[in-house]
C-alpha positions in Angstrom: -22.4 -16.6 33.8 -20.8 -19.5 35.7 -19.2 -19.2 39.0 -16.1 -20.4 38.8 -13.5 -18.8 36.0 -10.7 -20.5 36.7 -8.5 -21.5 33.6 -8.5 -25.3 33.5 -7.0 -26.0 30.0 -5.7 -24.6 27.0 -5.9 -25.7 23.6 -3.7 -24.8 20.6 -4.6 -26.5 17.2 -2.6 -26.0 13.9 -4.2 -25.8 10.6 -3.4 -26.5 6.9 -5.0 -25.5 3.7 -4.3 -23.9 0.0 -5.2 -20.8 -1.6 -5.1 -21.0 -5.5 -3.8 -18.4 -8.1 -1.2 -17.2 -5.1 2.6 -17.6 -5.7 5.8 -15.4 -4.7 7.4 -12.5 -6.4 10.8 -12.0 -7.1 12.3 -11.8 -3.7 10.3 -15.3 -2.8 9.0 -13.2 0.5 5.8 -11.2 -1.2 2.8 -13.1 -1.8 1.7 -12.3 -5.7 -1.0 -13.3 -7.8 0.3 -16.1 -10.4 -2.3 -18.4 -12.3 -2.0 -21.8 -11.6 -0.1 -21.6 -8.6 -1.0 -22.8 -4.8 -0.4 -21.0 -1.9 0.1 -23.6 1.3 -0.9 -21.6 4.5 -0.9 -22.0 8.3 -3.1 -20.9 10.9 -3.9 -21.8 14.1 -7.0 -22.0 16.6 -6.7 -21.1 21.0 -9.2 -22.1 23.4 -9.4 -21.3 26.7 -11.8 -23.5 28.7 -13.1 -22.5 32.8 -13.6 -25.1 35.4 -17.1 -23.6 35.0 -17.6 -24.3 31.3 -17.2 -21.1 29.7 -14.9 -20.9 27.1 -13.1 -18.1 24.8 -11.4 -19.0 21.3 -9.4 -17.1 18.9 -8.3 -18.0 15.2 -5.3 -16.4 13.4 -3.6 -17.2 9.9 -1.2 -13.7 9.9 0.4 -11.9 12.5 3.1 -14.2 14.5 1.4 -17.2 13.3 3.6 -20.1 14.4 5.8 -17.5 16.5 2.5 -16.8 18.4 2.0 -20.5 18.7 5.6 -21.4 20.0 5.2 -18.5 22.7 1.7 -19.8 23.8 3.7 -23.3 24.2 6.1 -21.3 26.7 3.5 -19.4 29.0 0.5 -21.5 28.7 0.5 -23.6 32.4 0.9 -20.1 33.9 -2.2 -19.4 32.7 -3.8 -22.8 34.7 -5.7 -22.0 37.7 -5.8 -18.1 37.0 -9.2 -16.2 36.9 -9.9 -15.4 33.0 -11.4 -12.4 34.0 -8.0 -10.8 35.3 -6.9 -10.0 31.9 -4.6 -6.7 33.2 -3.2 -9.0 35.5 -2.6 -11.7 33.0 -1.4 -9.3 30.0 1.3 -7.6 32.9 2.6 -10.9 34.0 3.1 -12.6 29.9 4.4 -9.0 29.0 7.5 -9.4 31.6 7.5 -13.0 30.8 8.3 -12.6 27.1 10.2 -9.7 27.6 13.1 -11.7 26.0 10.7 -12.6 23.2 8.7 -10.5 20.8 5.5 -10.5 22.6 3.2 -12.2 19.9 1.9 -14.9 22.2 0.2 -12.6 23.8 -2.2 -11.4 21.7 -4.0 -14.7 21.1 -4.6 -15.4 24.6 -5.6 -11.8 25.1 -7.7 -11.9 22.4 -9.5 -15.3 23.3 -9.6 -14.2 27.0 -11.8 -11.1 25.5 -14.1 -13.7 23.5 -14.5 -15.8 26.7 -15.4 -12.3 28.5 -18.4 -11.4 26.1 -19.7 -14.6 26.2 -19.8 -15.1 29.2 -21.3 -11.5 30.1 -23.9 -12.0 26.8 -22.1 -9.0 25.4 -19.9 -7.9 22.2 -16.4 -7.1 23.0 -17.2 -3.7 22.0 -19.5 -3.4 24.4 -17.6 -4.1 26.9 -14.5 -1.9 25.9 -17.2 1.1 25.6 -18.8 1.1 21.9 -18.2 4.1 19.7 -19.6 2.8 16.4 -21.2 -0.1 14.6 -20.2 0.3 10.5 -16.5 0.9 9.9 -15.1 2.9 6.9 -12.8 0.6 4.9 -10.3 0.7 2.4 -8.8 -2.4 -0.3 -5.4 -3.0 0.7 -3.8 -4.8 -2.1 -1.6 -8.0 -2.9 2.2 -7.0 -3.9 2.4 -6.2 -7.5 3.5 -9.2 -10.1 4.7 -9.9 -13.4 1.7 -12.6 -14.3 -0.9 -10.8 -15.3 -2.1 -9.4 -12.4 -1.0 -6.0 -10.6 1.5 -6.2 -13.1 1.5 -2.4 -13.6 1.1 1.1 -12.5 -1.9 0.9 -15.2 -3.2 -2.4 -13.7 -3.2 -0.8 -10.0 -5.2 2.6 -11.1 -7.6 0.2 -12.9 -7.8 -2.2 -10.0 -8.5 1.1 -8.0 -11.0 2.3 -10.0 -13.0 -1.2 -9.6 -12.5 -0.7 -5.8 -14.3 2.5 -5.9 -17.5 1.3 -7.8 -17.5 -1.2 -4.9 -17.8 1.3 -2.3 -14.9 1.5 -0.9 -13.7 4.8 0.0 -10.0 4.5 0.1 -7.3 2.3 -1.6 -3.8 1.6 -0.6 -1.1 0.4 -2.8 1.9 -2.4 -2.1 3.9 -2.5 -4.8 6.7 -4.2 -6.1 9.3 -5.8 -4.6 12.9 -5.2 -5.8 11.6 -3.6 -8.8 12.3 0.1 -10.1 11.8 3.0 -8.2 10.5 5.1 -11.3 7.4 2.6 -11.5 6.4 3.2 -8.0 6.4 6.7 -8.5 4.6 6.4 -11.8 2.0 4.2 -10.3 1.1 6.6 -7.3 0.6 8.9 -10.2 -1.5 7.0 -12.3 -3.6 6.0 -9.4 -4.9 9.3 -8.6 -5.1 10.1 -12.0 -8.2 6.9 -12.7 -9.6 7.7 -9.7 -10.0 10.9 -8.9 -9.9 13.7 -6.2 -12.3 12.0 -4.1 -10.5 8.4 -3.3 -8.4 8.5 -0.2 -4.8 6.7 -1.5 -2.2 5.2 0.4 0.7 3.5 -0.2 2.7 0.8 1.6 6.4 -0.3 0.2 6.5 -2.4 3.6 9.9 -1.5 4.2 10.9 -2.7 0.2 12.8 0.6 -0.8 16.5 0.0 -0.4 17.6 3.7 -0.1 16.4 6.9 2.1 16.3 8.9 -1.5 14.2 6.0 -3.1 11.7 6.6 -0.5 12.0 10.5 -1.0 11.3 9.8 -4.4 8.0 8.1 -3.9 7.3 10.6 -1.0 7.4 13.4 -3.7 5.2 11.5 -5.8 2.5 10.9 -3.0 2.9 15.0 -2.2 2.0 15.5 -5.8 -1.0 13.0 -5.8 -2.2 14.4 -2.2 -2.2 10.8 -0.7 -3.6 10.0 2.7 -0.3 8.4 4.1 2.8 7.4 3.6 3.2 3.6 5.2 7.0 2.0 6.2 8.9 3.2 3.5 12.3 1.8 3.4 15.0 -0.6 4.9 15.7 0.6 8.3 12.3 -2.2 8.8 10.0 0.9 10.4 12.1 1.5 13.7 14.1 4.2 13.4 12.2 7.1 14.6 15.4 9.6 13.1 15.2 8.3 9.9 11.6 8.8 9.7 11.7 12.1 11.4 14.1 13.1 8.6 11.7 12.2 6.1 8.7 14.0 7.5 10.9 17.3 7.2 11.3 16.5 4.0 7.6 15.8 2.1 4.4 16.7 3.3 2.5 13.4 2.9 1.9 12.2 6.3 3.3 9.2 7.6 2.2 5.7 9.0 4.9 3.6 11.3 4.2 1.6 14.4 3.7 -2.1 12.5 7.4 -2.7 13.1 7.8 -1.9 16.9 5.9 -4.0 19.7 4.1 -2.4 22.4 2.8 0.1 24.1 6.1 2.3 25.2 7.8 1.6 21.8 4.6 3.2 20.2 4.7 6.0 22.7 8.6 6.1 22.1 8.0 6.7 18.2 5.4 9.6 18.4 7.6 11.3 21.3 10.6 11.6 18.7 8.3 12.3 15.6 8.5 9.7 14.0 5.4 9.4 12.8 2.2 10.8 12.3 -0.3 8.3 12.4 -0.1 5.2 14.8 0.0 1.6 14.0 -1.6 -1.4 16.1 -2.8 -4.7 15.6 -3.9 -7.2 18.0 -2.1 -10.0 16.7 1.0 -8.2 17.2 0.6 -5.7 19.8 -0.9 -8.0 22.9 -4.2 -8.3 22.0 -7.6 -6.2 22.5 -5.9 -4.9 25.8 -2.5 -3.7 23.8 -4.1 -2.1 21.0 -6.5 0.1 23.0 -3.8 0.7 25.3 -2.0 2.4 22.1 -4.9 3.7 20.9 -5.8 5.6 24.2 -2.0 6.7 24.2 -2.2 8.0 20.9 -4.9 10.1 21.6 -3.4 11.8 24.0 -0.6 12.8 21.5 -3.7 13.8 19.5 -2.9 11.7 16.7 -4.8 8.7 15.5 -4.7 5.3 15.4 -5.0 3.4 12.5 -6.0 -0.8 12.8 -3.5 -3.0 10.8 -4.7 -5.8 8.9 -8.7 -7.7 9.4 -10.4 -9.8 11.6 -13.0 -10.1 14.0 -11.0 -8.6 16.9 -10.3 -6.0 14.8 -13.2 -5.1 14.1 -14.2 -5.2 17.4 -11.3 -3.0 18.2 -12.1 -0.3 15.8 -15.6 -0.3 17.3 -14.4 1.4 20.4 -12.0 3.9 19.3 -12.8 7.0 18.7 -9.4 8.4 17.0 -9.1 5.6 14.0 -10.3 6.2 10.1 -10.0 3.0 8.1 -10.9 -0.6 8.5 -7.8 -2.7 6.2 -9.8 -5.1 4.0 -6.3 -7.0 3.2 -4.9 -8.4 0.9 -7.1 -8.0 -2.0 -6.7 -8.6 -6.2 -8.5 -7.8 -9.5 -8.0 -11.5 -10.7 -8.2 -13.9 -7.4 -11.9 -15.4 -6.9 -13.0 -13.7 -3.9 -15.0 -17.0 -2.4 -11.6 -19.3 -2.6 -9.9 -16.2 -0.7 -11.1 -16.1 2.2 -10.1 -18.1 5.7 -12.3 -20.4 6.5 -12.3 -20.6 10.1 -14.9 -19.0 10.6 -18.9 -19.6 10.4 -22.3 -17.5 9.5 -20.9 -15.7 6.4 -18.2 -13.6 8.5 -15.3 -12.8 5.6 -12.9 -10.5 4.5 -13.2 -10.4 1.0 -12.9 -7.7 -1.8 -16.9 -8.1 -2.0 -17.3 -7.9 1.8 -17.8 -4.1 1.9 -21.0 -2.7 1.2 -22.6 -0.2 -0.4 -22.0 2.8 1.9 -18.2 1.8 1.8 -18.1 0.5 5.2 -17.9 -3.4 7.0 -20.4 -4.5 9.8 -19.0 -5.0 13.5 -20.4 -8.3 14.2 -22.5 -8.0 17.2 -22.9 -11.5 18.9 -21.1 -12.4 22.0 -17.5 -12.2 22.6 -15.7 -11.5 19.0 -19.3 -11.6 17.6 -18.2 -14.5 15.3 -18.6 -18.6 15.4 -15.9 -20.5 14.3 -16.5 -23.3 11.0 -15.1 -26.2 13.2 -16.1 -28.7 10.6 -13.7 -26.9 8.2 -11.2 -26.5 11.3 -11.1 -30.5 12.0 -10.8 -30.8 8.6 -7.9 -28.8 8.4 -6.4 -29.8 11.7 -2.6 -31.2 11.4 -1.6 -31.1 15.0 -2.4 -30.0 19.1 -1.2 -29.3 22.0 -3.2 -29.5 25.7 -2.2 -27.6 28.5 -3.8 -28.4 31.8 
């Protein structure tokens, strides 16, 4: 390990590519499958460099994306000159310098000051935040339903389900349609546990679609009747309002999943103090990084509750490797009819993916165990794909 960790320069690069088959349902918001069509995406690399020479990157193409970017822009000569190792310090001083903002450019930095840790140290991420486990239950999280052909309906997402499970994977979760009827939500949580079975865990996720509090009673009913695992960000109040969702729980017996929606540690804490939910939501895109999310997960667990990873990626993985209260690794967003290989993002190297196919036979995804995030990046496909950079030193 070198000597000297002083931050000398960030990095930020933006990337371009297409994803076939993917268009937009009806609200133009929802990515869908649709043959023919191309999906243009955006993602974006950090690196953080050390006078000494070690160095810590992080990829994304979710979470804030070019939100994340724009506050990297605002906070990134702070970071010049400071010791990479001081990640509490760091995190504390870009939490009350966002404070205006939604947080997300924290999590990158956070993230790539983790990578930059484990490499330098010779040491998984994992490792360092105190491994738990190595293999990591996961379930298929789905792309919105369609009207091409696709998830198309409630018979198409039970068969699609049914495929899962021969795969391995022990739970499935359901987004469904946007703007469509409430009566073919329902029917599809019912048809869903009717192809699969007793021994599939189900969820469901309307992410915040359903326009009324008795739409999402509706399809809570349904879910009671189907036993599903949880109930995920039902309806339009966006998954904030701890009342509303307090109401609900009163109301059905299917246990609930909110926390994607509110950033941070005390807003978490916030949500499970007024019952608002039963299991917690983090991400490290979102919620500050490595150093957020197992702040929320360490919180949660004092509640007694757990804490449930949104979305995939190396630092999620890595995440889930150290918490104890967590169930299910999100392999998201997934299809019956998009070719696996084309799906997957590219920046990174050494067969690392999260694909439909990526889980294996016992149902679970490998923590990669290398240095840092345990991943390389593909930086042939990144320069490639490369449309723009900004240096900060």
């Amino acid at each position: 390990m070198s000597d000297d960790l002083r931050i000398r320069r960030v990095v930020v690069r933006e990337l371009k590519w297409t994803m076939p088959d993917l268009g937009k349902d009806r609200t133009g918001l929802n990515p869908v499958y649709e043959k023919g069509a191309e999906s243009r995406n955006t993602g974006y690399v950090v690196t953080i460099e050390t006078e000494g020479g070690a160095t810590g990157d992080y990829s994304w193409s979710q979470g804030g994306t070019g939100v994340s970017a724009t506050q990297i822009a605002m906070v990134a000569r702070y970071l010049i000159g400071k010791n990479a190792f001081d990640r509490e310090r760091i995190w504390n001083d870009l939490k009350r310098a966002l404070r205006k903002q939604d947080r997300f450019g924290i999590g990158p930095i956070d993230i790539a000051l983790w990578d930059l840790a484990g490499k330098s140290l010779g040491a998984p991420v994992h490792a360092l935040l105190g491994s738990y486990r190595k293999r990591l239950p996961a379930y298929a999280s789905t792309y919105f339903g369609d009207e091409n052909g696709g998830l198309d309906s409630p018979q198409a997402f039970a068969d699609f389900a049914v495929q899962c499970q021969e795969l391995g994977y022990p739970g499935f979760k359901i987004h469904g349609w946007g703007g469509g009827p409430i009566k073919r939500e329902v029917d599809t949580v019912l048809a869903t546990r009717a192809a699969v079975g007793d021994e599939m865990d189900l969820m469901i996720d309307p992410a915040c679609e359903y326009e009324t509090f008795a739409d999402a009673l509706r399809v809570g009913k349904a879910c009671d009747q189907a036993n599903y695992f949880w109930y995920e960000d039902p309806y339009r109040d966006g998954g904030i309002s701890s009342f509303a969702h307090r109401k609900l729980r009163q109301l059905i017996s299917t246990p609930l999943l909110l926390g994607e929606h509110v950033r941070g540690l005390e807003a978490h804490v916030d949500q499970i103090m007024a019952e608002g939910t039963d299991f917690v939501r983090a991400d490290p895109d979102y919620d500050g990084g490595i150093t957020g999310v197992m702040k929320i997960a360490h919180a949660a667990e004092g509640f007694g509750l757990d804490c449930e990873i949104h979305a995939a990626g190396p630092a999620h993985r890595q995440c889930m490797a150290a918490i104890r209260n967590t169930n299910y690794y999100e392999l998201a967003l997934v299809g019956p009819k998009l070719d696996p290989k084309s799906r997957h993002y590219h920046a990174y190297a050494d067969g690392y993916a999260d694909d439909l196919v990526s889980v294996e036979a016992d149902g679970c995804v490998p923590v990669p165990d290398g240095p840092g995030l345990g991943v390389t990046l593909n930086w042939d496909w990144i320069r490639s794909s490369e449309t723009s950079s900004a240096v900060y030193e």
